[in-house]
KOLNUVEX-340040 format. One record per residue (C-alpha): residue number from 0; x, y, z. Coordinates in Angstrom, 2 decimals, always signed. Each point is the difference from the previous one (the first is absolute). Layout:
BEGIN
[NUM, [X, Y, Z]],
...
END
This chain:
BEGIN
[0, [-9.30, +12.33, -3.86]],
[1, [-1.71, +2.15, -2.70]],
[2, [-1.29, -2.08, -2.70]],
[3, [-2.45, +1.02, -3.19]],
[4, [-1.73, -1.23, -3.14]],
[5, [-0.51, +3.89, -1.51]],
[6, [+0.96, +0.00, -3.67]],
[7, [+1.31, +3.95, +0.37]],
[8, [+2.45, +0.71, +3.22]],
[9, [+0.08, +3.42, +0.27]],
[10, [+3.86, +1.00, +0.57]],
[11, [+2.09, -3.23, +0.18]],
[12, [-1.18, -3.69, +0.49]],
[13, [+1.93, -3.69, +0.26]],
[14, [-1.28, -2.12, -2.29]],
[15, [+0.42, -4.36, +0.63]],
[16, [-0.11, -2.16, -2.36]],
[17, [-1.67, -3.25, +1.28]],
[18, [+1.47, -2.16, -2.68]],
[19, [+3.55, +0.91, +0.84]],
[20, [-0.45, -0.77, +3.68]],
[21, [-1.64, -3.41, -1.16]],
[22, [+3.02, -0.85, -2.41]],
[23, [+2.26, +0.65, +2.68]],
[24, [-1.31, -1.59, +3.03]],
[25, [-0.78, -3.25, -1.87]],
[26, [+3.94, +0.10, -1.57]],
[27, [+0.84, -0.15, +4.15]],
[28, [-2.46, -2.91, +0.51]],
[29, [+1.37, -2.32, -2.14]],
[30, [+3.85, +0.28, +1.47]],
[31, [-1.63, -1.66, +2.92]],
[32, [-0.65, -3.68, +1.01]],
[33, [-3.76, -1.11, +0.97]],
[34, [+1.19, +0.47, +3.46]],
[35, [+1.32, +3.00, -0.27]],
[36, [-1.92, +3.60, +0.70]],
[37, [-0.09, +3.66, -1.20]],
[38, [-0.26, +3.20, +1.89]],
[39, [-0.52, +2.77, -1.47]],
[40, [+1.39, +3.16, +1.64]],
[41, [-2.37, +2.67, -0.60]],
[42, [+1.48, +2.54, +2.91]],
[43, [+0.09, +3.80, -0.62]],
[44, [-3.31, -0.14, -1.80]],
[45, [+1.45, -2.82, -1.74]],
[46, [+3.03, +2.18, -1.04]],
[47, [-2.19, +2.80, -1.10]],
[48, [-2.34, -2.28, -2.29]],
[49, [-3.22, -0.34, +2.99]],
[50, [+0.22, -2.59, +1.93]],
[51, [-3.79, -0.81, -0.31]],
[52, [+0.23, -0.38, -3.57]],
[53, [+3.29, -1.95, -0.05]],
[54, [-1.29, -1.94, +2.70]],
[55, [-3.04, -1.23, -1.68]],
[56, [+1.52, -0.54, -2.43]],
[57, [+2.57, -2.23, +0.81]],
[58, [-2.11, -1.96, +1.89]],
[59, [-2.08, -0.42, -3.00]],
[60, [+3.20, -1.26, -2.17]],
[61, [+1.58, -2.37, +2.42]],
[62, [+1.54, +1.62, +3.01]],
[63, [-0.05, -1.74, +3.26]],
[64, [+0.67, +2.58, +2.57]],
[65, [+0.42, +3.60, +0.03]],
[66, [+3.00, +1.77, +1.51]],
[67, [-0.60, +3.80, +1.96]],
[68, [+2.47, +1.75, +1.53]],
[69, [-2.06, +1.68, +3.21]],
[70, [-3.45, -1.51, +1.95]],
[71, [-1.92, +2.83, -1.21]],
[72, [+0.78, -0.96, -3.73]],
[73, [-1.42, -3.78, +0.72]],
[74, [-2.88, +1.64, +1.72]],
[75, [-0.77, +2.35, -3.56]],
[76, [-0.11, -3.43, -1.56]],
[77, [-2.34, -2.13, +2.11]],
[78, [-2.41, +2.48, +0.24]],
[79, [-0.05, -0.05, -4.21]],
[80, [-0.96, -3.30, +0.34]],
[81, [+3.52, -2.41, -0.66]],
[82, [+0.16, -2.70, +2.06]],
[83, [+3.74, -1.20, -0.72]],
[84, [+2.38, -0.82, +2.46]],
[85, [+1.61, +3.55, +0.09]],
[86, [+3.38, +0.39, +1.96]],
[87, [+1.16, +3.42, +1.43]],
[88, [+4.13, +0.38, -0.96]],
[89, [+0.16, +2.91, +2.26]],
[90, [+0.55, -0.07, +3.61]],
[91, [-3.26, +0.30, +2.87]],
[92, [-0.54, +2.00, +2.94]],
[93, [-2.49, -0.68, +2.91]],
[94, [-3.96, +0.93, -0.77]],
[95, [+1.03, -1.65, -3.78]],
[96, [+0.44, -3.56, +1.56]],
[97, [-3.99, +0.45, +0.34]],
[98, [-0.63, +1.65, -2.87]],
[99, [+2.03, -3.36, -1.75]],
[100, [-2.21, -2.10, +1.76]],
[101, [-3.19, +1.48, -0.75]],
[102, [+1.01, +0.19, -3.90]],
[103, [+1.80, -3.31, -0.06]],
[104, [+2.98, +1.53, -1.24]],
[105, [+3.41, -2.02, +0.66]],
[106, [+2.48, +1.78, +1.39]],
[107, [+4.06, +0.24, -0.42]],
[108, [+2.32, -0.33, +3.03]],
[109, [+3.22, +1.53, -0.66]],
[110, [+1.90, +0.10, +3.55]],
[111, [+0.24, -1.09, +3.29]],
[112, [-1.90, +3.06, +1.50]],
[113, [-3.04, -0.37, -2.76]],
[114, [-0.71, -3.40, +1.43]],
[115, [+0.66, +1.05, +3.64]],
[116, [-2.58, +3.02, -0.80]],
[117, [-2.64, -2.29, -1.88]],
[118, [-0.09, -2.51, +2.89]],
[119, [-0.97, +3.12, +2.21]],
[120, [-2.70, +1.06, -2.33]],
[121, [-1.00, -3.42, -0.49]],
[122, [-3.41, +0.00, -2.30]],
[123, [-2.83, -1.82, +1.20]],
[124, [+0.02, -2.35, -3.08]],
[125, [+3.37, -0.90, -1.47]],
[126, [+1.66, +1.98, -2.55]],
[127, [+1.95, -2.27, -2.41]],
[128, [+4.04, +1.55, -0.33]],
[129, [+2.60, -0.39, -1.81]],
[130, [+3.68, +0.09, +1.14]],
[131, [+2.24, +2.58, -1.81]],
[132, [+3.46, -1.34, -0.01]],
[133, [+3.18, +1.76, -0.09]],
[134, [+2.56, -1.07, -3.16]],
[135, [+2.07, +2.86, -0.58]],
[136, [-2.48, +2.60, -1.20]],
[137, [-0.11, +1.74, +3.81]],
[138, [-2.84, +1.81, -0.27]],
[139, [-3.05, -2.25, +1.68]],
[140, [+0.87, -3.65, +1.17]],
[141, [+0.73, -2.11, +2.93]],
[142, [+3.53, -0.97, +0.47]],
[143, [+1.24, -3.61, -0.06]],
[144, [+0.76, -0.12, +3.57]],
[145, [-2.99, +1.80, +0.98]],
[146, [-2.10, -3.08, -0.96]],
[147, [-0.33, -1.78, +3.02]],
[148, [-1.24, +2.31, +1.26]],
[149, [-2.36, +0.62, -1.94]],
[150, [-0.93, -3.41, -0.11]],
[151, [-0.84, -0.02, +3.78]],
[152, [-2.18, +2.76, -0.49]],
[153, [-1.61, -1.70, -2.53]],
[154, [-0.67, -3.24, +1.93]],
[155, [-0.67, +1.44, +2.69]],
[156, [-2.71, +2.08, -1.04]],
[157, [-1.66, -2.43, -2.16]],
[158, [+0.27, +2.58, -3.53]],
[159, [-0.96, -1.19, -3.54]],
[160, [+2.89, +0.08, -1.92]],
[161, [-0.57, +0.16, -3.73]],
[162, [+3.22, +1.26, -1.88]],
[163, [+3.36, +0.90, +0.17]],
[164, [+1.74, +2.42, -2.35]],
[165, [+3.09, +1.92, -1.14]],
[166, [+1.18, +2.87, -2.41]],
[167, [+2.64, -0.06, -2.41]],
[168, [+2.00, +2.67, +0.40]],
[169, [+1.65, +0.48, -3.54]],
[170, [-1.63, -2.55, -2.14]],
[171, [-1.21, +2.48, -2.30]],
[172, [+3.52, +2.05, -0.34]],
[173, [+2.03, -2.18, -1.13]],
[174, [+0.94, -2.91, -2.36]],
[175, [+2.33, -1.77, +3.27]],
[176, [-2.40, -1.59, +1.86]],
[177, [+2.18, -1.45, +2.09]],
[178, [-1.50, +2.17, +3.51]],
[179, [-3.27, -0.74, -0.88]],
[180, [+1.27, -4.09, -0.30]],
[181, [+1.44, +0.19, +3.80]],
[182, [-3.32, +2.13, +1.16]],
[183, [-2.09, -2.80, -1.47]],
[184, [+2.38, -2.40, +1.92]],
[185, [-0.59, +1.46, +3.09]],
[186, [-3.41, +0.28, -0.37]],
[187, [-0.38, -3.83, -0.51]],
[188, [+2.51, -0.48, +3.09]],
[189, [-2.90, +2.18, +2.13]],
[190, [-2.68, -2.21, -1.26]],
[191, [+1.79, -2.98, +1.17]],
[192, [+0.54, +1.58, +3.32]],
[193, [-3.49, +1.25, +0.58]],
[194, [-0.91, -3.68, -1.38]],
[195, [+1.99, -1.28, +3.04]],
[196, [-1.33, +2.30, +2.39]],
[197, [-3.55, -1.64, -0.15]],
[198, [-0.79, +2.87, -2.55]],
[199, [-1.77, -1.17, -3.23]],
[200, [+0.07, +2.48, -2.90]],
[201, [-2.65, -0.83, -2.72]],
[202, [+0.46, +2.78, -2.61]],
[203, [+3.81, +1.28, +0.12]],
[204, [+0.98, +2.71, -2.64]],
[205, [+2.47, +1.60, -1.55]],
[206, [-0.28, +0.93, -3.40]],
[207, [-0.34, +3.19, -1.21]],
[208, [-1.01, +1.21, -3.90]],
[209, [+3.28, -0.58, -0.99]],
[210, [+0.57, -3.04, +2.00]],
[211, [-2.51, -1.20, -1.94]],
[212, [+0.69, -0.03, -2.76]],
[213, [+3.47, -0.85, +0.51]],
[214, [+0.41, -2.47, +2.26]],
[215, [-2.77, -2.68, +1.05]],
[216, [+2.42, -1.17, +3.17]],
[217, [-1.58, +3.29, +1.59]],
[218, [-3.38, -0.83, -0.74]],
[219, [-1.01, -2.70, +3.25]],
[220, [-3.49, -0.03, +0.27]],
[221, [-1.32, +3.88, -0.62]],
[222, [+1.73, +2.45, -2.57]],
[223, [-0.57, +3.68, +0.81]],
[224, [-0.22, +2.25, -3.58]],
[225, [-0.24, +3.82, +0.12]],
[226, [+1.34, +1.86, -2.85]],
[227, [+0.22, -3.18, -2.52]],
[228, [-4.41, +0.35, +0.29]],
[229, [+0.15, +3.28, -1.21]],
[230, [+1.64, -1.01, -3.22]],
[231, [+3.61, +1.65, +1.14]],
[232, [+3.35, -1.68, -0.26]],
[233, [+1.74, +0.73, +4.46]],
[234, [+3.25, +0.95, -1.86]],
[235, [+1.97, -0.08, -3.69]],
[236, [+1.87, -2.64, +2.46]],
[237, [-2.70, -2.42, +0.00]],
[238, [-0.76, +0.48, -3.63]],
[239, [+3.79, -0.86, -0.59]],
[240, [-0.14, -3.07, +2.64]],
[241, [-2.93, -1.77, -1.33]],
[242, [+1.31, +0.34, -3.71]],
[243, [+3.65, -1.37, +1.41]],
[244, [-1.83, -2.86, +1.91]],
[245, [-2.82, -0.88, -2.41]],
[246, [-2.75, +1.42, +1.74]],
[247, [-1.26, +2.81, -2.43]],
[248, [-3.08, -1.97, -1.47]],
[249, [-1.75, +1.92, +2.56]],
[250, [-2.10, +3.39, -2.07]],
[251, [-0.48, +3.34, +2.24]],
[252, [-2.43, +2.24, -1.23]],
[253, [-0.66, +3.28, +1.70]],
[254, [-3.34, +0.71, +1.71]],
[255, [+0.35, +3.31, +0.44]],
[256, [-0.33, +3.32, -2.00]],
[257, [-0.69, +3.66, +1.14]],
[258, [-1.57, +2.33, -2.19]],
[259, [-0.92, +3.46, +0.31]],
[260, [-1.46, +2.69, -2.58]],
[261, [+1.08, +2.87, -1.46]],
[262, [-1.37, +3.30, +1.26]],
[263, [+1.54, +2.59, -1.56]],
[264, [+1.66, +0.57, -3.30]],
[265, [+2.34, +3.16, -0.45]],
[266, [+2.36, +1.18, -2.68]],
[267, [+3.28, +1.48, +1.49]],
[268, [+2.45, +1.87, -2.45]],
[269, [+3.55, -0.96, -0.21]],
[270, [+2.15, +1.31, +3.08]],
[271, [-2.26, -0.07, +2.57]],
[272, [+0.33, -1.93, +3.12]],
[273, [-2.24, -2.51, +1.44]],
[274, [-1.25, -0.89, +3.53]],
[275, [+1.63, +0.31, +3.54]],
[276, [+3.79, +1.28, +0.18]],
[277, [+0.07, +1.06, -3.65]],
[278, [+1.66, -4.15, -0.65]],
[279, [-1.15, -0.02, -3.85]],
[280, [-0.10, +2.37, -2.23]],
[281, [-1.58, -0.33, -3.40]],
[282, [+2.31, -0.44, -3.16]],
[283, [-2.94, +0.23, -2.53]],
[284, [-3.30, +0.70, +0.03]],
[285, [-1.55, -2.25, +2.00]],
[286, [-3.47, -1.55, +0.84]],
[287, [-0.36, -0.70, +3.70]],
[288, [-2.22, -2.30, +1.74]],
[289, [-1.14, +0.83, +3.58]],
[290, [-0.76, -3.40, +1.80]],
[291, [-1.85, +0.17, +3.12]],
[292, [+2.53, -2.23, +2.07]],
[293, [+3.10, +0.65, +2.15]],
[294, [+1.96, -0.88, +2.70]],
[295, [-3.20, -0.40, +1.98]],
[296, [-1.20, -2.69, -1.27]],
[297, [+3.40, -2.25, -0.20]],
[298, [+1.32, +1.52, -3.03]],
[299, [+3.58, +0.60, +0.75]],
[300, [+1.89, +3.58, -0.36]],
[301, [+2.60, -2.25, -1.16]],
[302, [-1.84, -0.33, -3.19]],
[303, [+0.21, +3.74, -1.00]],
[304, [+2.00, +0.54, -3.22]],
[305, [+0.18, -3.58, -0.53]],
[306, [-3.04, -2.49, +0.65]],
[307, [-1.86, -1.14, -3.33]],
[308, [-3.87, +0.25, -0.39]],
[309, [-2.02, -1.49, -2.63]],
[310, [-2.43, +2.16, -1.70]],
[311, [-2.15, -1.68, -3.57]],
[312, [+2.57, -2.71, +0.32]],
[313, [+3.28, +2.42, -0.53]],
[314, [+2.29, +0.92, +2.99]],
[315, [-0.20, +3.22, +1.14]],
[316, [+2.76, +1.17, +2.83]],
[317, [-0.55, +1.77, +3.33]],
[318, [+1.47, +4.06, -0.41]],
[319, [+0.32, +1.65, +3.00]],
[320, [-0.17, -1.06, +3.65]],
[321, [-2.52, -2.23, +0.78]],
[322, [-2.26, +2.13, +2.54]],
[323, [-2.30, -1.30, +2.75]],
[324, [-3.34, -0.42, -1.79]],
[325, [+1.55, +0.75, -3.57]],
[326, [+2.00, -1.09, -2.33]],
[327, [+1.39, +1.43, -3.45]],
[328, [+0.50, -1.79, -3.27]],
[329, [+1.26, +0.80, -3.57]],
[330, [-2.52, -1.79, -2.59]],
[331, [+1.55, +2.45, -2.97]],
[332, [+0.62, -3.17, -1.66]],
[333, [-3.60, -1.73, +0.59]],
[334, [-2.03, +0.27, -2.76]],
[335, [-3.47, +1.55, +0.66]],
[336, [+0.52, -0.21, +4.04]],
[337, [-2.69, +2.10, +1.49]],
[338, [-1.90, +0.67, +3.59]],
[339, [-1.69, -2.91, +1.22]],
[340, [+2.94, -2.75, -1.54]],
[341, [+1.31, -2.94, +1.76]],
[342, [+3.04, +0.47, +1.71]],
[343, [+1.56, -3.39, +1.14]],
[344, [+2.55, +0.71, +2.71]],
[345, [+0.61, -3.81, +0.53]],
[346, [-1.06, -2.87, -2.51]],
[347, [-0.47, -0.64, -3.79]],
[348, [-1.27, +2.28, -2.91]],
[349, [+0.34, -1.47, -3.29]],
[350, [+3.32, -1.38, -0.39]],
[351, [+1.52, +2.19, +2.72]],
[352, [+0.54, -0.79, +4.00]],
[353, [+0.99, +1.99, +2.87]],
[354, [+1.12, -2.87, +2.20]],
[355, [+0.07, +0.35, +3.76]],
[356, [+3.48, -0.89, -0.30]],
[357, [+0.82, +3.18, -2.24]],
[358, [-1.56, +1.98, +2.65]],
[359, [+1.48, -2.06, +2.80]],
[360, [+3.76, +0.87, -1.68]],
[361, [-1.58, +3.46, -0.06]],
[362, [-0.25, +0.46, +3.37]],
[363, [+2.69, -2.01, +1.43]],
[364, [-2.43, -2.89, +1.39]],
[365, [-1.63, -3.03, -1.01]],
[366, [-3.03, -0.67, -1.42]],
[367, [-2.07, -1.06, +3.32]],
[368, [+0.08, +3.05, +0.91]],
[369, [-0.94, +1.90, -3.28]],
[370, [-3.12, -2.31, -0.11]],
[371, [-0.85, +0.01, +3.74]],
[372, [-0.04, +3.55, -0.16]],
[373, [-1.52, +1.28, -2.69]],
[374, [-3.08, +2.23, +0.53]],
[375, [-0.94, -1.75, +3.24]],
[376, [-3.75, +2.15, -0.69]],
[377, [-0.94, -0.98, -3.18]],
[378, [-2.36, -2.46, -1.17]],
[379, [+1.02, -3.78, -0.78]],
[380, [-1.58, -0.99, -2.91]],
[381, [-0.31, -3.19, -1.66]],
[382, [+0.57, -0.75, -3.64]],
END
């Protein structure tokens, strides 16, 4: 987690606005009843934002636990000082059972084996877990008929049971949300039969960002947000569901922007190419912009000869192939642009946005993973 409070980055830096986060986390909190809880999912450095800083953060603004995705990202976070129930999504392996323990981390049990091999690694003090439950996603989870089981391991072995949980498998890619209906269902119909088993569940949980904010049946006692936090809509899907069902009064507002600087400024004459592969060739005289980013740092080859960039609040497009560490753009029509300028690869400038959808259509993704990866070295800075 690399986090900063300079004022002058030197090649690119992630800025986070504080206020956005705050706007969005408290539009979550009041969906919910009293009784109700929010974790917020700040895995993959809280998809590339810093998980420190997020963390804080929410904490600060109303979150009640914190949601990792491996034991060594819930270790990170103790040892900054956050003493929130934090759950690890991810699955657990020997020598982390005690490393749990020691951090009071709560752990996820997604199978049969997992619980067979945490019972043989048994920590000295009790690790609170949480039963991942299969529902038609088939990824992690614990089958239906694999419950019993389960149970009997449970029982037998005297473990704290805290949760049980599920994934929607298409809840954000569509506007039928009939699967995600029968995968609640069955969730509900495991509950009951862990219920009868002698197994008490205090905190079961479904519901995802979009779950959310569409449906409160998913929300039981704990709701799990990820991308919603960071001010970004899961799909154009959800957008279109909540507006359909009546659910839109919820506001997103980004929390993320990348800038970098300008670092170069050349004038090319008409007919000349530009960059890697000769893929652009000049049609007029042309200012270029070297930008010291590339494919290094997250920003996509799939942007050359096509991304955006916002330079003095006018968008100026990426020539040329975007290079590892480099990156070429065409500010001809940027009045005054010089070395040293603002270049905002993702975020506001004026009345213009590069939106991490645009660059998620871009590159033939979504937008968790333009975010999560972009420049994975550069500073996090708050504004």
């Amino acid at each position: 987690m690399t986090h900063s409070t300079a004022t002058t980055p030197r090649n690119c830096w992630i800025e986070i606005s504080k206020s956005a986060l705050h706007n969005n986390l408290v539009a979550f909190k009041q969906l919910l009843q009293p009784n109700q809880q929010l974790l917020c999912v700040v895995k993959a450095n809280a998809y590339g934002h810093d998980a420190q800083m997020i963390a804080e953060a929410a904490m600060e603004f109303g979150a009640d636990w914190l949601g990792v995705f491996q034991v060594e990202e819930g270790v990170l976070l103790r040892k900054a000082g956050l003493r929130a129930p934090i759950l690890v999504l991810g699955p657990s392996f020997g020598e982390q059972f005690q490393i749990a323990a020691k951090y009071e981390l709560q752990l996820t049990i997604p199978s049969l084996e997992s619980i067979n091999n945490y019972t043989s690694n048994l920590p000295s003090t009790n690790v609170p877990i949480h039963l991942k439950l299969e529902t038609g996603t088939n990824r992690q989870g614990i089958r239906f008929e694999e419950l019993e089981d389960v149970s009997k391991i449970i029982l037998s072995n005297q473990l704290s049971v805290q949760g049980a949980y599920t994934h929607y498998a298409d809840i954000e890619d569509t506007t039928d949300h009939d699967f995600a209906t029968s995968q609640r269902l069955q969730f509900e119909n495991s509950i009951e039969k862990l219920n009868s088993l002698g197994i008490n569940i205090p905190f079961p949980h479904t519901a995802c960002t979009a779950a959310t904010i569409l449906f409160p049946k998913t929300y039981f006692q704990l709701v799990r947000v990820g991308i919603g936090m960071y001010g970004l809509w899961p799909s154009k899907e959800t957008n279109v569901s909540a507006h359909t069902l009546g659910r839109a009064q919820i506001e997103l507002q980004p929390v993320m922007q990348w800038k970098t600087r300008i670092t170069q400024i050349k004038q090319v004459p008409a007919g000349e190419f530009v960059g890697y592969g000769r893929t652009f060739r000049t049609t007029r005289k042309t200012t270029l912009a070297i930008v010291p980013v590339g494919y290094a740092d997250g920003y996509s080859r799939r942007f050359s000869n096509a991304a955006n960039t916002l330079v003095r609040g006018t968008r100026a497009r990426v020539v040329g192939r975007v290079c590892m560490n480099l990156s070429m753009i065409d500010v001809t029509d940027v009045p005054g642009a010089q070395e040293g300028d603002v270049v905002t690869l993702l975020g506001t400038d004026g009345d213009e946005t590069v939106s991490a959808e645009q660059l998620a259509t871009l590159a033939d993704t979504i937008n968790y993973e333009i975010v999560t990866r972009a420049a994975p070295g550069a500073p996090r800075i708050w504004v």
